[in-house]
N, C-alpha and C positions, 0 to 999 in steps of 0.2 A: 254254535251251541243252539241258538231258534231252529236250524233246520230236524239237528237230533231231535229233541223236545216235541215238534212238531212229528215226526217219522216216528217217535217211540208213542206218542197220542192215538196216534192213526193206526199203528200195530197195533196199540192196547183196545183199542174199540173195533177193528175191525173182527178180532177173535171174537170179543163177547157179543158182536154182533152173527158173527158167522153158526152160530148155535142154532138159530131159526131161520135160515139162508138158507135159498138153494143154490147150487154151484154157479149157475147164470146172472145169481144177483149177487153172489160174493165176486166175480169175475168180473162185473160193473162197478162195483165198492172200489175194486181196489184199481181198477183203471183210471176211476175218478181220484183217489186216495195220490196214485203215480204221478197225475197231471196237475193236481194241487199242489206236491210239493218241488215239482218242476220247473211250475209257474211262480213259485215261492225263492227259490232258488235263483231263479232269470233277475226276481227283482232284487232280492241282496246281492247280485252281481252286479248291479247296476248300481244300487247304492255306492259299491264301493268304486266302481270306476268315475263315479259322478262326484264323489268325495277327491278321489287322486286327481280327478283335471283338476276340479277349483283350488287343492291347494296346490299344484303344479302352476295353474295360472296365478297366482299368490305370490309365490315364489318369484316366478320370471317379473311379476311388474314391482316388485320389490328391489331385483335387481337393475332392473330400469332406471329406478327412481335415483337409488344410491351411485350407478356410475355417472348419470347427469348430473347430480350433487358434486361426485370428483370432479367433472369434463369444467363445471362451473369454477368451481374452489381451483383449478389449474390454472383458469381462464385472469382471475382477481390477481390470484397469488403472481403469475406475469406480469399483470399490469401494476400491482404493488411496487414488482422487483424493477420495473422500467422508469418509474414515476409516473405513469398517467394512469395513476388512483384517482377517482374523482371525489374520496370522502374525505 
């Protein structure tokens, strides 16, 4: 939705600017206009692959956390079942 919002801005001003243009300067407008929202674009891409790794890494040291928690609770619940509990 930013990029639309942004690309209908930049149509909407480049028309009412193209009225006192000449072709060479509306031809620089809208290369600059192109590469603004290219560069615009690169970076909400980025946002969102920088959002997916961190909750991807989120994810993974979360499941880290909880099978060491089993591999532990496996480890007790043996030694429960053995007698050499030491609580």
């Amino acid at each position: 939705m930013k990029t639309t919002t942004v690309l209908a801005i930049a149509l909407g001003l480049g028309s009412l600017a193209a009225c006192n243009k000449s072709a060479n300067e509306q031809a620089a407008d809208n290369i600059e206009a192109n590469a603004e929202n290219s560069a615009d674009m690169i970076e909400a891409n980025t946002e969102n692959v920088t959002d997916n790794m961190q909750a991807n890494a989120e994810n993974t040291a979360d499941q880290v956390r909880n099978e060491g928690e089993q591999n532990a609770d496996a480890v007790r619940n043996r030694a429960d079942a053995d007698g050499n509990s030491t609580h």
